[in-house]
C-alpha positions as CSV (number, residue, x, y, z in Angstrom):
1,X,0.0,0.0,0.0
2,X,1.5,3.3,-0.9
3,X,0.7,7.0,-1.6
4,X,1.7,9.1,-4.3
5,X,1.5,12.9,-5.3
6,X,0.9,14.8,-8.8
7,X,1.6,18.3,-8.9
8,X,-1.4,19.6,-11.4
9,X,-2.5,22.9,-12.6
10,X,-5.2,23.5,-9.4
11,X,-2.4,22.4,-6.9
12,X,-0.7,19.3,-5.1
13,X,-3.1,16.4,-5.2
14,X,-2.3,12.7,-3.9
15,X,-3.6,9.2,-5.3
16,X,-3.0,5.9,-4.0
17,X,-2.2,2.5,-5.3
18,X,-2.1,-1.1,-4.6
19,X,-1.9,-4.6,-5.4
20,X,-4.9,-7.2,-3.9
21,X,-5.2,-10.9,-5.3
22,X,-3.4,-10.3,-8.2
23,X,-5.0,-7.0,-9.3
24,X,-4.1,-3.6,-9.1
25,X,-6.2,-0.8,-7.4
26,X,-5.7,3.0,-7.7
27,X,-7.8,6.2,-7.1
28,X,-8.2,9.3,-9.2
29,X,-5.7,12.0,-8.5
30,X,-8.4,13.9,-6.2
31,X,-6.7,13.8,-2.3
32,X,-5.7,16.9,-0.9
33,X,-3.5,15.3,1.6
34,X,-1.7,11.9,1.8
35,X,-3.6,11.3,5.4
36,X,-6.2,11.7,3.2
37,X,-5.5,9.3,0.4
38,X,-4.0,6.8,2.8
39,X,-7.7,6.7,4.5
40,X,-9.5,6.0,1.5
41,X,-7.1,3.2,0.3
42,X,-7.5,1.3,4.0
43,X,-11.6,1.7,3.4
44,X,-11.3,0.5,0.3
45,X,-9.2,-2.6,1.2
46,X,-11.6,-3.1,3.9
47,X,-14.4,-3.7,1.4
48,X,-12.2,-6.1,-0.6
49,X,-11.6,-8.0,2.2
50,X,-15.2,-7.8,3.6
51,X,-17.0,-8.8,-0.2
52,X,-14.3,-11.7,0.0
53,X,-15.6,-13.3,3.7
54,X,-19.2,-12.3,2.3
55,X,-19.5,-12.9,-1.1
56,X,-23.5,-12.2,-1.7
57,X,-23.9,-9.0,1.4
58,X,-24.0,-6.9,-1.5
59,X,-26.2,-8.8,-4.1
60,X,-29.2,-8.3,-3.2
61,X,-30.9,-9.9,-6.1
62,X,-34.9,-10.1,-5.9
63,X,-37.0,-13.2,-7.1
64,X,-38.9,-11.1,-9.2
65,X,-36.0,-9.3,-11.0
66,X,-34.2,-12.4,-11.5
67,X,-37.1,-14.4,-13.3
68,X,-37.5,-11.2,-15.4
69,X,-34.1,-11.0,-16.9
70,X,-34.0,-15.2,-17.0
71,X,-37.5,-14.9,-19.3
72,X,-35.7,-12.2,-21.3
73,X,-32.7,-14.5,-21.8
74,X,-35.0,-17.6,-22.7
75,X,-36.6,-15.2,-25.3
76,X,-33.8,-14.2,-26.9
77,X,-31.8,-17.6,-27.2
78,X,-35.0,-20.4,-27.0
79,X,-38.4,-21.2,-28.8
80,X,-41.4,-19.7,-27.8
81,X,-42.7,-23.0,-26.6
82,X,-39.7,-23.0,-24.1
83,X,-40.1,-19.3,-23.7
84,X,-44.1,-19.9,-22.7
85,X,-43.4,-22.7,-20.9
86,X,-40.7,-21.3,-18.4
87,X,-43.2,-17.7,-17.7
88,X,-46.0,-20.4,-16.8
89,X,-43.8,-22.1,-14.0
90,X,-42.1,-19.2,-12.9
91,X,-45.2,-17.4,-12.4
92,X,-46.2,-20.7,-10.0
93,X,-43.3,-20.5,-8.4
94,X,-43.2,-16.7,-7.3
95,X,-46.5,-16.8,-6.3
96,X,-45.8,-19.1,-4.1
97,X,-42.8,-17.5,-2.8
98,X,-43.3,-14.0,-2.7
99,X,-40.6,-11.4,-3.9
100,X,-38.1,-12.8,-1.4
101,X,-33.9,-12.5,-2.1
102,X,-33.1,-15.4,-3.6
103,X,-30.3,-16.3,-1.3
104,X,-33.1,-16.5,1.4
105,X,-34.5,-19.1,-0.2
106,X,-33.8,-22.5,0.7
107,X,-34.1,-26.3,0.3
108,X,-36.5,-26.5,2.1
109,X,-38.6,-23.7,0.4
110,X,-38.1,-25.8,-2.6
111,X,-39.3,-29.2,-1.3
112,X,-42.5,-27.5,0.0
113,X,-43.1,-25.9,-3.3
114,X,-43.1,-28.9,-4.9
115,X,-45.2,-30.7,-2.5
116,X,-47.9,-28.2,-2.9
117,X,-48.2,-28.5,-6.6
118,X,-48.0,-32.5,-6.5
119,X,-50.7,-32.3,-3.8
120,X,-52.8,-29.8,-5.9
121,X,-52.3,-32.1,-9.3
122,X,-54.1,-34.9,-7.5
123,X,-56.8,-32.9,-6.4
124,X,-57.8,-31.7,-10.0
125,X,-61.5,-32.1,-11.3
126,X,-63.2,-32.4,-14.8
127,X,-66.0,-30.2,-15.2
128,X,-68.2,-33.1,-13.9
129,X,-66.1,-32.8,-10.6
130,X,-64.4,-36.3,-11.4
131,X,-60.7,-36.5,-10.0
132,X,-58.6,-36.0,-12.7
133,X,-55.7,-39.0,-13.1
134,X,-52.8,-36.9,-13.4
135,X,-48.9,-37.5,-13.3
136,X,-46.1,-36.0,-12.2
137,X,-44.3,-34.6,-14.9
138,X,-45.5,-31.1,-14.4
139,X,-43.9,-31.2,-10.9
140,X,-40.5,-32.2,-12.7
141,X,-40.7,-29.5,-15.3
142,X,-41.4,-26.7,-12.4
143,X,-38.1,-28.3,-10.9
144,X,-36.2,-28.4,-13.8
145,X,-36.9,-24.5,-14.2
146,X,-36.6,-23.5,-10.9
147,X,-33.5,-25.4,-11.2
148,X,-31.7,-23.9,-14.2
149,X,-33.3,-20.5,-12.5
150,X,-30.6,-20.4,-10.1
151,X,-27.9,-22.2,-11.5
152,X,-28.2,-18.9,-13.7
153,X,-28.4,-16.4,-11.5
154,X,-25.3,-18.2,-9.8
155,X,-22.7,-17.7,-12.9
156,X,-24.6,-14.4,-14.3
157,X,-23.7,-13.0,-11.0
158,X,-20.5,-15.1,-9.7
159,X,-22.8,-16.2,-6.5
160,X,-20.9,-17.8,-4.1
161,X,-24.0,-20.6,-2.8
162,X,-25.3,-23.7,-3.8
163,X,-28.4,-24.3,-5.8
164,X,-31.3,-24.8,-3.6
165,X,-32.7,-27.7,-5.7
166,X,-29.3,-29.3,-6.0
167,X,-30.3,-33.2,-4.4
168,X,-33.7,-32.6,-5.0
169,X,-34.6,-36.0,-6.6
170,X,-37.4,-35.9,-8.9
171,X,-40.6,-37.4,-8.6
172,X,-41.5,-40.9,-9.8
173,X,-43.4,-41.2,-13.5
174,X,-45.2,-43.6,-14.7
175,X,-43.9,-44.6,-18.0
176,X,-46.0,-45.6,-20.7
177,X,-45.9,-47.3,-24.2
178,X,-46.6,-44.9,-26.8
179,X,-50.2,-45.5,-28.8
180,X,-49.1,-46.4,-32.0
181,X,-52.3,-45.6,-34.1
182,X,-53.2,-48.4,-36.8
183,X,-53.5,-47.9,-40.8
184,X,-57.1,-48.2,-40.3
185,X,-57.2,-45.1,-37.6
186,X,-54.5,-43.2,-40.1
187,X,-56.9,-43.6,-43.4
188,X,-60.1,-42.1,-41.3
189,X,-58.0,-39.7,-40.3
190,X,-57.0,-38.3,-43.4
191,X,-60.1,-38.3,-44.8
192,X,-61.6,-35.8,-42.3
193,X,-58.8,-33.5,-43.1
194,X,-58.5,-30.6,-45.7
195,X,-55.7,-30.7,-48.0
196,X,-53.5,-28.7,-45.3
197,X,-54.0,-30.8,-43.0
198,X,-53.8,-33.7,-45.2
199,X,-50.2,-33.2,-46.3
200,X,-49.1,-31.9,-42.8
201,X,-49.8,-35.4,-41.5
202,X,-48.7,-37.4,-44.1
203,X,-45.2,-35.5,-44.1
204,X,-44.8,-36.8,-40.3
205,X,-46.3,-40.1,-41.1
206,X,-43.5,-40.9,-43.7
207,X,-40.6,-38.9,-42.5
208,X,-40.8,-39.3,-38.3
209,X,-40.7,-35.7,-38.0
210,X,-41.1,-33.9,-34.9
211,X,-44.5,-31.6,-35.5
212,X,-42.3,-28.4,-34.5
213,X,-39.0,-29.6,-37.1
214,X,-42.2,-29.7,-39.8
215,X,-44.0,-26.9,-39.1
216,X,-40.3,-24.7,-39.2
217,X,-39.5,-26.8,-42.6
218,X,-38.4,-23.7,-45.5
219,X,-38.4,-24.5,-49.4
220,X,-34.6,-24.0,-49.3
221,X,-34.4,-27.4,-47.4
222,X,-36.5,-29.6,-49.9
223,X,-34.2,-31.0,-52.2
224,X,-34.8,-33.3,-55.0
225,X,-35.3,-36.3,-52.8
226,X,-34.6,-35.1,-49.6
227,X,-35.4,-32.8,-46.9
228,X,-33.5,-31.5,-44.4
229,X,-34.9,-31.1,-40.7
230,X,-33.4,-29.4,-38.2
231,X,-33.3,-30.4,-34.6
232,X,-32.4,-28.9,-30.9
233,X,-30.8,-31.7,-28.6
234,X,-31.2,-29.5,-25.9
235,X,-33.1,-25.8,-24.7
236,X,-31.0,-23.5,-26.2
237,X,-28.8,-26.2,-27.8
238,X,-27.9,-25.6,-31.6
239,X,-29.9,-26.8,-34.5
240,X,-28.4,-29.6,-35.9
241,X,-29.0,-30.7,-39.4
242,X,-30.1,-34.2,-40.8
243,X,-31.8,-35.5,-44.0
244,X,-34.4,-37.6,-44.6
245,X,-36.1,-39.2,-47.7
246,X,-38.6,-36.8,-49.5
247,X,-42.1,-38.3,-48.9
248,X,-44.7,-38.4,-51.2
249,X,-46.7,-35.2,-50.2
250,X,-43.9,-33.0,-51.6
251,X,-42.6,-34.7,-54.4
252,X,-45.2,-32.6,-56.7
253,X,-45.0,-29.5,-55.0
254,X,-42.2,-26.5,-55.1
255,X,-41.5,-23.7,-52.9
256,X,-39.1,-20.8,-53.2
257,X,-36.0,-20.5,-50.7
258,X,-37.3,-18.4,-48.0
259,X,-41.0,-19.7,-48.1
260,X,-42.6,-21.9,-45.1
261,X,-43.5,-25.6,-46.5
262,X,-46.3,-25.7,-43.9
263,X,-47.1,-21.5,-43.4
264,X,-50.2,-21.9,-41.9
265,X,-49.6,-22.6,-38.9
266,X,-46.8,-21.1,-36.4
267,X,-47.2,-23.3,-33.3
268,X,-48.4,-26.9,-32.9
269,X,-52.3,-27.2,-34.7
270,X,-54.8,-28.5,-32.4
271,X,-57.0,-30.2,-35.3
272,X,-55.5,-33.4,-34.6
273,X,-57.0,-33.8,-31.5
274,X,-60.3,-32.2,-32.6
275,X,-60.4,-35.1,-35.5
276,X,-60.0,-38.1,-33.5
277,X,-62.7,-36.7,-31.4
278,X,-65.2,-37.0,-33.9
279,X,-63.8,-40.4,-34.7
280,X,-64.1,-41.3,-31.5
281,X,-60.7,-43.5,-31.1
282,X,-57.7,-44.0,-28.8
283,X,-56.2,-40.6,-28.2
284,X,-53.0,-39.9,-29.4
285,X,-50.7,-36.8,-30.3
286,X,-48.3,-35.5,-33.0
287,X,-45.1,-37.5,-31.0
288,X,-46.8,-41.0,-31.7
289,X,-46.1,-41.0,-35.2
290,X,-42.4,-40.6,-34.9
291,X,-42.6,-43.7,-32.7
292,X,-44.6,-45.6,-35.1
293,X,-42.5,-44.2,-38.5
294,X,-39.3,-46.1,-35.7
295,X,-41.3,-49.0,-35.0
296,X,-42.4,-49.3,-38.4
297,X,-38.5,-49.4,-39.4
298,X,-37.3,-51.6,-37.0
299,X,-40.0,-53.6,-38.7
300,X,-38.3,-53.7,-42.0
301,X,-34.9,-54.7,-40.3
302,X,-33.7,-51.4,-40.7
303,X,-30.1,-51.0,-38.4
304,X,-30.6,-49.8,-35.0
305,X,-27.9,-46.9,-36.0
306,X,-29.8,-45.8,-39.2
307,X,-32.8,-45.4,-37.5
308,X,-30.9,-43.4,-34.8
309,X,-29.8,-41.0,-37.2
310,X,-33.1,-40.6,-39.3
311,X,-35.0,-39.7,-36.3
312,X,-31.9,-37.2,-35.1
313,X,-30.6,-38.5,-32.1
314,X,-27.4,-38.8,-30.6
315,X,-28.1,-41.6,-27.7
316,X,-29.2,-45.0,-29.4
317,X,-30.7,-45.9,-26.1
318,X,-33.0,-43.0,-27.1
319,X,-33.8,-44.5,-30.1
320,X,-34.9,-48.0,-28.5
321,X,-37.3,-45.9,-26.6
322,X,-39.1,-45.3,-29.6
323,X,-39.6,-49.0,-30.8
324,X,-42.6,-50.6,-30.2
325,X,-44.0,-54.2,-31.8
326,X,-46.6,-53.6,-33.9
């Protein structure tokens, strides 16, 4: 620690200077005095020293504020689904906290949270105030982004403390084979769509296409007998490229570079659901045709790894998730 004096054009004015864990520290030129300047270095070391045995003192980072600036991040680097998503269970979770500091919040806060919205899953009605069979994966979700809430707030702001919902285990699910719907179910289908529709589900029928990698499908990735989905391994992950055979729907159509294959809709459609309604079937969703497109390959004898990399994943075990006997 040492003082040092400047002779400038409104008189003698002292500074000081020091080194403190491998950095340098130094004032303006602004003392009047060196009793001065030498006061004002020993405060200012006693800050250093004090932020170093109390890491978060000064942080004082509100719940509120922090889920702001996570949903901000989320929008600018994520889909909108994930986007939506994330708001939904952050809103749960603050109002079940309150705009406390988020270095007040505990374990323990965590585990009640959770607890309450398991408790309230089990206690939902239909409209004919019939318990509703519910599972637990909305109480995993909340975790996972109550979770990812803090490990960000953590290394945004160099936190020194551990992530509340570190050891939390998640809650048990009850897995399930995925309905693979039958030719039969597929043909009555179709004919209750429109020609939108019509080629929308057929595209995911023959390639094993995720409803979202269809729905963002451009003309500048249909080639002559291939197209080219794109697919996110991870929220926030990089889309990562694979081909696919060209199916039938598109082999007679052509689009320009920039223009949406599918451009009427922007998020998942809901007519699926409405049509098998009205047909009054098994219910099933968009993800069980991928399952059956795999199943319907492993069928064929297709390799494991080709089937792996047609429906874009990177874990084979993955893939024999998706296999079903027909």
């Amino acid at each position: 620690m040492a003082q040092f004096k400047r002779k400038l054009k409104k008189g003698l004015r002292w500074y000081f200077k020091f080194g403190h864990n491998g950095k340098t520290h130094f004032s303006k030129c602004i003392y009047l005095s060196k009793a001065e300047a030498k006061k004002a270095e020993i405060e200012l070391l006693q800050e250093l020293e004090d932020r170093e045995r109390n890491p978060n003192k000064d942080i004082e980072l509100p719940l509120f504020d922090l889920m702001n600036e996570r949903l901000d991040y989320i929008q600018a680097n994520n889909s909108e689904k994930h986007y939506s998503e994330s708001q939904r269970y952050l809103k749960l979770f603050y109002k079940h906290m309150g705009n406390v500091m988020i270095q007040d919040i505990t374990k323990a806060d965590i585990n009640r949270f959770l607890v309450d919205v398991a408790t309230s899953q089990k206690k939902k009605k239909d409209r004919k105030n019939k318990l509703i069979k519910t599972t637990n994966y909305p109480v995993n979700a909340l975790l996972r982004v109550v979770k990812a809430l803090f490990y960000y707030a953590i290394e945004t702001y160099e936190l020194n403390m551990r992530n509340p919902c570190k050891g939390i285990d998640f809650y048990p699910i009850e897995k399930r084979m995925k309905y693979i719907p039958s030719d039969e179910e597929l043909t009555a289908l179709l004919l209750l769509c429109n020609e939108e529709q019509k080629s929308l589900v057929e595209f995911i029928i023959d390639t094993g296409a995720r409803i979202n990698e269809a729905i963002a499908l451009m003309g500048k990735d249909v080639g002559d007998d291939y197209v080219v989905l794109y697919t996110r391994k991870s929220h926030g992950g990089n889309r990562i490229p694979r081909k696919v055979p060209k199916p039938d729907c598109l082999k007679e159509k052509s689009f320009s570079a920039n223009e949406r294959v599918f451009s009427r809709w922007t998020i998942k459609p809901h007519f699926l659901k409405r049509k098998i309604i009205l047909l009054k079937t098994q219910m099933w969703g968009w993800h069980c045709l991928p399952h059956r497109y795999a199943s319907l390959l492993s069928k064929e004898g297709r390799p494991l790894f080709e089937i792996m990399k047609l429906l874009g994943h990177s874990n084979i075990e993955t893939t024999q998730i998706y296999l079903q006997l027909l």
